[in-house]
N, C-alpha and C positions, 0 to 999 in steps of 0.2 A: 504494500500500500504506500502511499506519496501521502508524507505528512508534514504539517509547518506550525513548529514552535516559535511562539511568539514570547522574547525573553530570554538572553542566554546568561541567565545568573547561575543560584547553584542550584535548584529544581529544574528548570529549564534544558541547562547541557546535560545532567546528568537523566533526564526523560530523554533527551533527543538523542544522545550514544547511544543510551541500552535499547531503543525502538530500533536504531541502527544496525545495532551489534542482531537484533534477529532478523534483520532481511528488509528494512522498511527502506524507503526514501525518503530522509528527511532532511528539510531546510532548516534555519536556526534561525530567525531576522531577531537583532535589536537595533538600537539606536545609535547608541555605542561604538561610532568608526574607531576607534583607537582596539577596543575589545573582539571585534569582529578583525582588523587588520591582525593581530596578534595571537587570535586561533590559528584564521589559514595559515599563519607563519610556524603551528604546532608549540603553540604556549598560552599555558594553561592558567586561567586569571585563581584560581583557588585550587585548595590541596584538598584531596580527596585522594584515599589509595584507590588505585585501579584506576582512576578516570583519565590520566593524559595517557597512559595506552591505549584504553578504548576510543577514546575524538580520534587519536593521529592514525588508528588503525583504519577505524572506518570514514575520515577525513580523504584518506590514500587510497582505499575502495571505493570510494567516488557514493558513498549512501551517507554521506553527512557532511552537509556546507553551510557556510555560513555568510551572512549580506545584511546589509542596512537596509537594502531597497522589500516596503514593503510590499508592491505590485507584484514583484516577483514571488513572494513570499503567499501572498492569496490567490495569487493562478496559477501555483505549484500544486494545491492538491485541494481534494472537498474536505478536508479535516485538519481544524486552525484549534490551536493547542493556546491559551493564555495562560503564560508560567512568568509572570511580571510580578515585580512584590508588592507585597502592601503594608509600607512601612508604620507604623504607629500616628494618629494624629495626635494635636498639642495634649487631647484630650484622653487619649489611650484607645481611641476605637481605630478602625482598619482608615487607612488611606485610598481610597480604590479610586485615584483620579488614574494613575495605568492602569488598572483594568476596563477601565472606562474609554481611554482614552487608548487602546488596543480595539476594543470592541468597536471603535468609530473606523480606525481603519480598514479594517475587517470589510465592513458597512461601506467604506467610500469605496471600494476597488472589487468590490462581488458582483456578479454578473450568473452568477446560478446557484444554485442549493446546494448550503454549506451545515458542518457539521463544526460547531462552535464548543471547545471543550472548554471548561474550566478549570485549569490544573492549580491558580492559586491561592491561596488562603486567604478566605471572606469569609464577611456572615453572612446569615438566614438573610434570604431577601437579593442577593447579587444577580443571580440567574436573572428574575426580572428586570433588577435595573440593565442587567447587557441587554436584554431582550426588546424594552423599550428604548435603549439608547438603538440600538443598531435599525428599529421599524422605524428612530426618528430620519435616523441617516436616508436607510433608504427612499422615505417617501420626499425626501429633498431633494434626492436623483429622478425621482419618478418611475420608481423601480420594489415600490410597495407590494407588487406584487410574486417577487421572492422569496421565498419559506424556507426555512433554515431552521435547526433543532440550538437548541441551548445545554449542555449537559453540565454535570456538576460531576468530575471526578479527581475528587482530591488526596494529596499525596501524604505518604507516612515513610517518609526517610529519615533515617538517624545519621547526622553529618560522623561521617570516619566508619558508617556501614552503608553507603545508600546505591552500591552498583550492587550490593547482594540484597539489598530491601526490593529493588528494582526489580531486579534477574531473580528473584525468587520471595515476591510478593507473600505475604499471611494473607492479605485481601484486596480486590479490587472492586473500588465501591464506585459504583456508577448510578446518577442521582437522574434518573429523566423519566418521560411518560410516553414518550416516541416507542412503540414498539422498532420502528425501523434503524433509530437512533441506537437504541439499543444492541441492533444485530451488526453496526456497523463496529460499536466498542469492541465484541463479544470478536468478531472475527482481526479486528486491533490488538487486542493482547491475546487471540488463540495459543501463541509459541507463550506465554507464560501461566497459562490455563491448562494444562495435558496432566499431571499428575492426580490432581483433588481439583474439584470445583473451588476455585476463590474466589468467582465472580461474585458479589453481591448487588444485587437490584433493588433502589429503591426511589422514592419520590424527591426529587429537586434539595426543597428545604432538608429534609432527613440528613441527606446527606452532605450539605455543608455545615452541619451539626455537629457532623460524626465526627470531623476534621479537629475540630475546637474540645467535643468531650476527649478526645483519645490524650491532645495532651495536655488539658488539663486536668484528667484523673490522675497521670504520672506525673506532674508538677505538685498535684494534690500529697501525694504518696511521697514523696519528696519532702515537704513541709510538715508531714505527719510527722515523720522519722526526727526532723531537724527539732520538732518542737520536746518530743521524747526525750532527745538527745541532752537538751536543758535542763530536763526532768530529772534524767539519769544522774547528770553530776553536781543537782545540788542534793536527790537522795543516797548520791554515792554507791551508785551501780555504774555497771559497761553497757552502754547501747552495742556494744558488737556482740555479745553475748545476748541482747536481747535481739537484735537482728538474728542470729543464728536460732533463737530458738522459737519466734513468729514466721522466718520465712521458711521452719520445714514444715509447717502448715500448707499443702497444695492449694489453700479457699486462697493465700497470699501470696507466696513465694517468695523468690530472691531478688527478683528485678523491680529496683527502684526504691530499694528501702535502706540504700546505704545516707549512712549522718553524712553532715560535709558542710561544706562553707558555703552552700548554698546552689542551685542552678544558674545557669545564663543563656549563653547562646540566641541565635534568629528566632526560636520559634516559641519555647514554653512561656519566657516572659510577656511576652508581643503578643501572645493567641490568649493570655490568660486576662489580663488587661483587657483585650478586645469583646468578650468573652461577657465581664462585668458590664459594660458600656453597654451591647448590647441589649443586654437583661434589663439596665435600667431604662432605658431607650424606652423601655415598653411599661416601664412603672414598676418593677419587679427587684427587689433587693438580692441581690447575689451573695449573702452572709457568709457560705463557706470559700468562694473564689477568693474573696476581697479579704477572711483570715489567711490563706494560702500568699496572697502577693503580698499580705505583711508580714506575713516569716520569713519569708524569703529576703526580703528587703533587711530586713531586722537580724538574720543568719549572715548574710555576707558581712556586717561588720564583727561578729563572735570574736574572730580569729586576731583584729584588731586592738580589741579590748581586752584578750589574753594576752598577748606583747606588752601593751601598755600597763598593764597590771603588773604584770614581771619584773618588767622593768624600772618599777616603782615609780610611773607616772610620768617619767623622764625621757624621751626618747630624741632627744636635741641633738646632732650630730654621730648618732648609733646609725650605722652602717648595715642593712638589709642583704643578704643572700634568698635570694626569692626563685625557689623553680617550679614552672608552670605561669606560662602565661594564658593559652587558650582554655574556655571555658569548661573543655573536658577535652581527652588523648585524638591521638587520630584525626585532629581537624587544625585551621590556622586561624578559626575564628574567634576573636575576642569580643564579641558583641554580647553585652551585660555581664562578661565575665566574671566571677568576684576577685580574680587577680587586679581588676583596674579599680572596687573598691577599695582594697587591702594596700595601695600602692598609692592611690589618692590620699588616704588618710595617714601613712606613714609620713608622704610628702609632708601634710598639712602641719604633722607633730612637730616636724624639721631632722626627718631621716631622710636617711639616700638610700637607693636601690639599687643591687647588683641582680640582673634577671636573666634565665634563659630558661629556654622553649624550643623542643626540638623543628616545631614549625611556625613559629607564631612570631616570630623576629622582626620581619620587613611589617608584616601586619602591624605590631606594637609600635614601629618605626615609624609606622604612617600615620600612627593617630598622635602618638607623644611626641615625635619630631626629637631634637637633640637637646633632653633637658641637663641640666648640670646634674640632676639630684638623681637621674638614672642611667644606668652603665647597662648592655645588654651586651653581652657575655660569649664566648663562641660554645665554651661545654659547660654542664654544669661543675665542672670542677672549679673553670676560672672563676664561676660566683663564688662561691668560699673564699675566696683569697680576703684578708683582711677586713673579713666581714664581723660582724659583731653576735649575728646569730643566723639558723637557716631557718625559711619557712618554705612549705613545702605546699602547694594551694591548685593543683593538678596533677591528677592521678596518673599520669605515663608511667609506662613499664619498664623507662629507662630511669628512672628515681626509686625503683624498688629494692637495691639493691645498696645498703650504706656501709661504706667504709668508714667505720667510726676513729679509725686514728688518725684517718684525714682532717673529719668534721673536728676533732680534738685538736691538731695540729694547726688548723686553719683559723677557726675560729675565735675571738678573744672570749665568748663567753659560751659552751659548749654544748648550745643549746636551740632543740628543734620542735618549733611549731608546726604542726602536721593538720592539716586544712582535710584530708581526705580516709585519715585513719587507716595506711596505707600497713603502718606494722605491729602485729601482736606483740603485746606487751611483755611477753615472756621473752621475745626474741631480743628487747631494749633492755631489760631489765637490768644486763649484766656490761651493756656498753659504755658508762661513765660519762653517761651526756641526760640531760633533761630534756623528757622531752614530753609536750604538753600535746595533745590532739583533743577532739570532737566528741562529750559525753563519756568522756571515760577517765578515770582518777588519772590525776599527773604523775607521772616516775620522776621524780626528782632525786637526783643522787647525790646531790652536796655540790653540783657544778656550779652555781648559780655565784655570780660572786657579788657582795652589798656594795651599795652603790654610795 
């Protein structure tokens, strides 16, 4: 089939590879000439594993291109894909002036019956507004009398899994009432349909619904755990111990009930916020959403206020060893991450930052520019060097593993703030360092020197 995604952010290319990678023809159009120049050149605007082999593989087999031009882009095929974001307004609800303003194009260059997908993150209610924006377009053309479907099929990627969320789908939720529209999705993702039925079918609104509850119940779950986590270390229990023994319950399990310094990233913040807005939009109080973005908000400083406490209030010229900067492993994105609270408020105290992130570097680079008070680092070992203590506020696999005579020899005071509760306490016990993490009593060994 001949498809055109409109949008080549990181839903967008990463839809339009994996449609590629099984046999489709697909265009990519954004606006973006510097982004679109720097594809065809086989350079990839975000880190994602897997994804720059798949663009440049099927870039080279000629089943995935990319263009600004979007005439090209709407007489390329009957099925137009909108995967454009919808950043937060002032106010925390969706932004849909691009989706809106994709939908018009769509509308100004149609010329016969089109299949209008929805791939990006909106509320209840979008489907008609494209639906009405594009009968306005067309009847300005004089061309009202074209009939085109609206679909609503929204995406559930995890950035640092999403070529394998992609290529091997839990579900495919398609939101419409077109029987036809329907058979067009159905033989659309057939190559990802042959094992188990994942197709799910259901009505428009349902399933731009489904979008927002999936991650706000794991944002929810998240918030639970962080709020416990409080619970835990002023009753003087382990939240990992109480993790272990809630999630071998199957009604709950393992996924998403780790403590931590909190969520970030594009999507939980941004959809949860959105989420609220709408509810009230409609007269309706959203009392558990609205405790959930206050934990969260309220968790990302924890890890802050442990330093500051330690350090008895003082933190004026102490010197930070920080590793992890993106919001969680496997990705470079720093958007809401709690590394940029934790590093804001160090700043404000009058500490400096030594940081590294096995991909999150140039990212950091771009947002923080070249401040005095932050040093970004080539491994994490050169943060240690003459740091004052380590914090540790992203879980990668390559910070799991501590050479405690290093962190002893590096550091002036021998001690590590652990944002992810990354090591059992029996494993620290005998290292000769302090070290403080998330709902679970402190190891302090007498490292701590009075200030």
């Amino acid at each position: 089939m001949k498809v055109t995604v409109f949008g080549i952010g990181y839903v967008g290319l990463v839809q339009g590879a994996v449609l590629a990678e099984v046999g489709h023809d697909v265009v990519c159009v954004d606006v973006d000439v510097e982004k679109v120049e720097k594809l065809t050149q086989g350079y990839i605007p975000i880190y994602e594993p897997g994804l720059e082999s798949l663009v440049k593989t099927n870039f080279e087999a000629g089943r995935l291109s990319f263009t600004t031009d979007a005439l090209l882009g709407v007489q390329h095929s009957d099925v137009q894909f909108i995967a454009v974001g919808t950043p937060p307004d002032e106010d925390g609800s969706a932004d849909l002036k691009y989706v809106i303003s994709v939908a018009e194009t769509i509308a100004k260059y149609m010329d016969r019956q089109l299949l209008i997908i929805n791939k990006s993150t909106v509320p209840v209610g979008t489907a008609e507004k494209v639906r009405a924006r594009v009968c306005e377009v067309l009847a300005t053309r004089g061309k009202g009398n074209l009939s085109f479907d609206v679909v609503s099929n929204p995406e559930f990627l995890k950035e640092g899994a999403a070529i394998n969320d992609c290529m091997r789908p839990d579900r495919i939720i398609i939101g419409t009432d077109s029987r036809k529209a329907e058979e067009v999705m159905r033989q659309l993702y057939a190559p990802f349909n042959r094992n188990h039925e994942k197709i799910i079918v259901m009505d428009v609104k349902s399933a731009e619904l489904t979008k927002y509850a999936a991650n706000c119940i794991l944002a929810t779950k998240i918030s639970f755990m962080n709020e416990l986590a409080n619970l835990a270390e002023r009753l003087g229990a382990d939240i990992e111990m109480v993790r272990k023994g809630i999630g071998s319950d199957p009604r709950i399990g393992y996924h998403f009930i780790y403590a931590g310094a909190g969520y970030g990233g594009s999507c939980f913040p941004k959809d949860v916020q959105a989420l609220i807005r709408t509810a009230e939009s409609i007269n309706f109080s959203p009392d558990l959403l609205k405790s959930v973005e206050y934990r969260n908000k309220e968790q990302k400083k924890v890890l802050f206020k442990k330093i500051y406490e330690y350090f008895d209030c003082d933190l004026i010229g102490k010197k930070f060893a920080v590793w992890g900067l993106s919001f969680k492993p496997n990705t470079d994105d720093i958007r809401e991450a709690p590394s940029r609270v934790l590093m804001e408020s160090l700043w404000e105290a009058g500490a400096t930052v030594q940081a590294y992130d096995p991909e999150a570097m140039n990212e950091t680079r771009r947002i923080y520019g070249d401040r005095t008070n932050l040093s970004l680092c080539s491994t994490k070992e050169d943060a240690l060097k003459c740091a004052d203590a380590l914090v540790i506020i992203t879980e990668w696999r390559a910070f799991k593993a501590l050479d405690f005579d290093l962190i002893k020899r590096e550091l002036t005071y021998p001690v590590i703030f652990d944002g992810r509760n990354l090591f059992d306490l029996e494993s620290i016990r005998n290292g000769g360092v302090d070290y403080i993490s998330i709902g679970r009593p402190d190891m302090l060994c007498g490292a701590k020197v009075e200030l």
